[in-house]
C-alpha positions in Angstrom: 45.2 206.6 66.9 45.3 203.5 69.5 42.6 203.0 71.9 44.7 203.5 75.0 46.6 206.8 74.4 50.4 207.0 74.7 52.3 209.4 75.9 56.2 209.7 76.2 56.8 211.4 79.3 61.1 212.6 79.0 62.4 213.7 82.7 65.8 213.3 84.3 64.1 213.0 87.7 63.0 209.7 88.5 60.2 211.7 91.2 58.8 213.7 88.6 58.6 210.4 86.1 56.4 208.7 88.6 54.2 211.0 89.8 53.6 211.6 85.6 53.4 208.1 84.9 51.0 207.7 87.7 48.6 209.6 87.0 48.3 209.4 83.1 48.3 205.7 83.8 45.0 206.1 86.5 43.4 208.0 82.9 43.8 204.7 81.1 47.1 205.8 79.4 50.3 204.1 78.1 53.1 205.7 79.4 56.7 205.4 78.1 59.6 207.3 80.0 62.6 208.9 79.4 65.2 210.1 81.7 67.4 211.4 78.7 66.7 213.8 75.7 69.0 210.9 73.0 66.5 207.8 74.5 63.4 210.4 74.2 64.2 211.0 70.3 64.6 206.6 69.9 61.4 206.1 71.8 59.7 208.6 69.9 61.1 207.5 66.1 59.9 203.8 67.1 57.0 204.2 69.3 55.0 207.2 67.9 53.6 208.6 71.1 50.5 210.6 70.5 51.7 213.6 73.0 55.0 214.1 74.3 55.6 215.9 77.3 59.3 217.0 77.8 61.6 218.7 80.3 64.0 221.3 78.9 66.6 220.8 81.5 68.2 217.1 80.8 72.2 215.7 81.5 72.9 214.7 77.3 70.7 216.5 74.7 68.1 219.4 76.4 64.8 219.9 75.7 64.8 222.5 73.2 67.0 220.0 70.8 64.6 217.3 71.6 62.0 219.4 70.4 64.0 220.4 67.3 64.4 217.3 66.1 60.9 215.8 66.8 59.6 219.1 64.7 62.6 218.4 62.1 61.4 214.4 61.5 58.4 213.4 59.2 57.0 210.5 61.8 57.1 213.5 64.7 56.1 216.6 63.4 52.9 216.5 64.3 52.8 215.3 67.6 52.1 217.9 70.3 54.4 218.8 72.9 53.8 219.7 76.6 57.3 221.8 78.1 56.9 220.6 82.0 59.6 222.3 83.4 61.5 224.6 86.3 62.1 227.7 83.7 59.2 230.0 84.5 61.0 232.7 82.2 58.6 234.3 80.1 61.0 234.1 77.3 61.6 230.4 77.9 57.7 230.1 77.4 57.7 232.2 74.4 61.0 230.2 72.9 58.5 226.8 73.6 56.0 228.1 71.7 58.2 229.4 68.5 60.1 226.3 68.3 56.5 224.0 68.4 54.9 223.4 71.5 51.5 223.2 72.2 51.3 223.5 75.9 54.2 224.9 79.0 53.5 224.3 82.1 55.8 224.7 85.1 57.2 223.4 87.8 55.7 222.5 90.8 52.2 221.5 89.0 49.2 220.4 90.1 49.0 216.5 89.3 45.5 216.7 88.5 46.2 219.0 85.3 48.2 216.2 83.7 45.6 214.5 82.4 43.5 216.9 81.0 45.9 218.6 79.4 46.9 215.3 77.6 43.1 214.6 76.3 42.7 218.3 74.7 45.3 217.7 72.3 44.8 213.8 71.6 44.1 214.3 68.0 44.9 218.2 67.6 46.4 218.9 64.3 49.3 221.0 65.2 50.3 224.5 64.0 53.6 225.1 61.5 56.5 225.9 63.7 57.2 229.7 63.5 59.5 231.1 60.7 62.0 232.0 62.9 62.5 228.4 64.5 62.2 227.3 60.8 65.5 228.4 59.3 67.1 225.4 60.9 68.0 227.3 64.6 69.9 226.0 66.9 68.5 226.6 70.3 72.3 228.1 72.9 71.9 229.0 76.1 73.8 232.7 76.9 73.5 232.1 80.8 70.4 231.6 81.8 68.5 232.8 78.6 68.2 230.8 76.1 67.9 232.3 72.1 67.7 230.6 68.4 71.1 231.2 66.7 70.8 230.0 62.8 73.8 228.9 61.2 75.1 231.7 59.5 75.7 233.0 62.5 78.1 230.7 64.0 81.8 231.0 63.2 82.7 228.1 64.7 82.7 225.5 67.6 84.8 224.0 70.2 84.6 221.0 72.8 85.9 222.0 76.0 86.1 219.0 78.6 82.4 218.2 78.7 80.9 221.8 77.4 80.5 222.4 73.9 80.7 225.9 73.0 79.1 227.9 70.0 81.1 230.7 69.1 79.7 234.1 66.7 81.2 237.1 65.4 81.4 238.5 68.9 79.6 236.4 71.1 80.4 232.9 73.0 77.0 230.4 73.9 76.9 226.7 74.9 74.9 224.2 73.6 73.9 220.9 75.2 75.2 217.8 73.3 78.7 216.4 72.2 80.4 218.5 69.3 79.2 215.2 67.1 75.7 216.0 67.9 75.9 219.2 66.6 78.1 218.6 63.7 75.1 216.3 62.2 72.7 219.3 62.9 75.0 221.9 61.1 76.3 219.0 58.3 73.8 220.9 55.2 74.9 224.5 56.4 78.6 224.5 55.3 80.4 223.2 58.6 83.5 221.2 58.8 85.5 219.0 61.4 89.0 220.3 61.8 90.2 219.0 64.3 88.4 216.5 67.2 87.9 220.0 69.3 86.7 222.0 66.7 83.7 222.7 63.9 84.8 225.4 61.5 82.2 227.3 59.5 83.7 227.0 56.3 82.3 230.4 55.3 83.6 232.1 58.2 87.4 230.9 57.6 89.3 234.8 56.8 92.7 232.7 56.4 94.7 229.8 56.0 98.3 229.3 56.9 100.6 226.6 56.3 103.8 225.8 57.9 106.1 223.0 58.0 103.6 221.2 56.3 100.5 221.9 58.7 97.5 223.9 58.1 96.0 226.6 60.4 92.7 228.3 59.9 91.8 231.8 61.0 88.2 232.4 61.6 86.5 235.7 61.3 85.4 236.3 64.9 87.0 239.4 66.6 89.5 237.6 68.7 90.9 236.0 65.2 90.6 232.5 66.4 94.0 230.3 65.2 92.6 226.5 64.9 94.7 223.6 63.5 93.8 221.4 61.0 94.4 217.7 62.3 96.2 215.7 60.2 93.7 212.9 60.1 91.0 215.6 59.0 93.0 216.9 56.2 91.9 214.9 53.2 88.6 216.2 53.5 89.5 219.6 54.8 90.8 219.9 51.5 88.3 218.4 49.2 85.6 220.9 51.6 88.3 223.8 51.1 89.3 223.4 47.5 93.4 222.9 48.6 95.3 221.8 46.0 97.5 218.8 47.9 101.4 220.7 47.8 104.2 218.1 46.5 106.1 216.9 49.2 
């Protein structure tokens, strides 16, 4: 561990990153900051903080796929996590702890804690993330709650403007992130790009149609869902599918 501690400090408001950086600094710590969750997850691959203390609430990624990932890769997975955040939910604070964090606090907090808090776990071997968190989860939000939703799960999802939204069997979430993001999260569980608006669970397809030469899949959610197959993505739509290309 270096003599001067550092910790990565990830907050989209520049008031909160000072009065952090501040005070961590006044301890004798190196402080990096982060007002996004995609910056946090660069700074934390090439600087290997030794705490990270995270937001949930950011404008690109969130903080529960920050802390995905830095529990998913080999040169993070041990480095403890502090939630500092506005979501006093209870569940929020349990969700923190599943997914691999070591400390929540909340919103407004005493300045004074920060430091303290950052020492105890300098050097603290950190716990296996729960089971549940485990099965490669993807953290939605369904209003203001937020759950784990693995994989299976998911029938498919579709880019809307700037919201990306997860949809199951019978129920519609929304995830931070682009629908490229999350395509590179769900790439090992069986999920394919159709078209530029939409990620089919190849599992979850219950139909294809073609017509005039164009391919529509039906997904297995209750409403049916019709989604075309672009023509770009069709090549590997039917390599993923197992189509047989038709003679013209």
């Amino acid at each position: 561990m270096n003599e001067r501690p550092v910790v990565l400090v990830v907050d989209d408001d520049p008031s909160i990153l000072h009065v952090v950086k501040v005070n961590l600094q006044l301890d004798g710590m190196r402080v990096l900051t982060s007002a996004t969750g995609t910056e946090a997850l660069e700074l934390a691959r090439s600087e290997k903080p030794d705490v990270v203390m995270l937001d949930i609430m950011m404008p690109d990624i969130d903080g529960w796929m920050v802390l995905s990932e830095l529990r998913g890769m080999l040169a993070t997975q041990d480095v403890p996590v502090i939630m500092l955040t506005a979501k006093t939910q209870q569940e929020a604070r349990v969700l923190a702890f599943k997914m691999g964090a070591q400390q929540y606090l909340t919103k407004p907090f005493n300045p004074l804690e920060l430091a303290p808090r950052v020492r105890s776990l300098l050097g603290a071997k950190v716990g296996p993330v729960s089971k549940e968190a485990k099965r490669d989860t993807i953290p939605v939000s369904e209003g203001r709650r937020t759950v784990l939703l693995s994989p299976h799960d998911i029938v498919f999802a579709e880019r809307n403007g700037p919201v990306t939204r997860v949809h199951a069997k019978d129920k519609t979430y929304t995830v931070t992130g682009t629908l490229s993001e999350l395509q590179k999260k769900l790439a090992a569980s069986g999920f394919h790009r159709a078209h530029r608006s939409y990620l089919v669970n190849l599992s979850k397809i219950a139909e294809i149609r073609r017509e005039a030469g164009a391919y529509t899949v039906v997904m297995e959610d209750e409403a049916a869902t019709e989604i075309p197959v672009a023509r770009r993505q069709l090549p590997t739509f039917r390599r993923a599918t197992g189509l047989k290309r038709e003679p013209a």
